[in-house]
C-alpha angles and dihedrals in degrees: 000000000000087000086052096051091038094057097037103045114016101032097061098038086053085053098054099046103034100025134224101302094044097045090056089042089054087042089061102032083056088059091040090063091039097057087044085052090044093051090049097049105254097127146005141257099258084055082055091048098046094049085056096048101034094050107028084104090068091059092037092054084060111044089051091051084054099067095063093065083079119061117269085251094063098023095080087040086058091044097054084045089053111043095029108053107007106050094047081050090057101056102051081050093062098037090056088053094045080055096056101044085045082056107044082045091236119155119268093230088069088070099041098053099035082060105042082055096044093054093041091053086044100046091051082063106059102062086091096048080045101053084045094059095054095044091055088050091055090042101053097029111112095186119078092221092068093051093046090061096031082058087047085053087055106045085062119110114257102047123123110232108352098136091061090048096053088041087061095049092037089054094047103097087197082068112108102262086233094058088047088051089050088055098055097045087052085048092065095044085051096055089207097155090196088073088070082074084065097041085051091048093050093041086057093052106090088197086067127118108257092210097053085054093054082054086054097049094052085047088049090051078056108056116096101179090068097086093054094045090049087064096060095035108041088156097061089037080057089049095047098043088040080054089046090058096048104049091045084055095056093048086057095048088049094046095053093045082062 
């Protein structure tokens, strides 16, 4: 029941607010506490076991989202990498070094928490190897499809610069007018208020689509954190409303000549 409740409710809920890298890290640094607390004497063997079977879900939710931040070509290949040579590898790996602690008589806790710490330091490294590989995906993709996905990986929480990255495309007026509408539709879900300093610079540009400005203006309706984030930056509040005016004021003008 509690695995159940684990990978139905929180997992998900961990997913979708602290993204894919930082789930498996607090996964980790969980078991990291619980062997400490094991070795101390806190608590006993079948609490360790439980942590590891009751919230093993949290980490597996992850790890399977990960695997869509590569293209569905190379995803099974990686897979198959992955779950085929690594993790055997892994095991005897871990059995060897159940072996020697067994033999040097150390405690086991000494394992379980040298490794918990170990992945955790070295899962909080990889968002921006992460964030890399999706942008190179975006980057080197010729079908929209895959962009389009690639756009949908990025837009996911945990990630170091996306939103720079999606600014740059959006503001590329060679982009297909159907990716650029996909990035701003992942930008409000996002709720990143910086990206209002793009949309101000695109509503600006008179060669812009006008479609593709009605599409920032609803985004711009959307987006919550602005208010927040006008507090701290009146000045860009002032820039963006001053670009708003004028902009209003030259629909009404069009409109009129027609």
């Amino acid at each position: 029941m509690y695995c159940f409740v684990c990978g139905r409710i929180f997992a998900s809920r961990l997913l979708e607010r602290f993204g894919v890298i930082r789930t498996m890290a607090m996964y980790f640094g969980g078991y990291f506490l619980v062997a400490l607390s094991w070795f101390f004497g806190f608590v006993n063997m079948n609490f360790v076991r439980g942590y590891s079977h009751g919230t093993h879900s949290v980490f597996a939710s992850g790890y399977h989202v990960s695997f869509y931040s590569t293209f569905s070509r190379e995803r099974e290949l990686l897979r198959h990498i992955l779950e085929g040579i690594l993790v055997p590898m892994g095991v005897f790996l871990g059995v060897g070094l159940i072996l020697l602690m067994h033999y040097f008589h150390l405690p086991m806790g000494y394992l379980m928490a040298g490794l918990a710490l170990v992945l955790t330091i070295t899962t909080l490294f990889i968002p921006r190897w992460y964030t890399h590989l999706s942008k190179q995906n975006l980057d080197t993709s010729e079908h929209i499809s895959e962009k389009l996905h690639a756009i949908e990986v990025l837009g996911q929480r945990g990630h170091k610069g996306s939103s720079e990255v999606l600014s740059q495309l959006l503001k590329n007026t060679k982009s297909h007018p159907v990716v650029r509408e996909k990035i701003i539709d992942t930008m409000t879900k996002v709720q990143d208020p910086h990206v209002v300093h793009t949309y101000t610079e695109m509503l600006n540009d008179p060669q812009e689509d006008e479609e593709i400005k009605m599409r920032i203006l609803d985004s711009v309706l959307d987006l919550k954190t602005l208010q927040n984030y006008w507090r701290e930056h009146a000045f860009s509040q002032h820039h963006f409303l001053q670009t708003l005016k004028n902009y209003t004021k030259k629909q009404r003008i069009r409109i009129s000549k027609s």
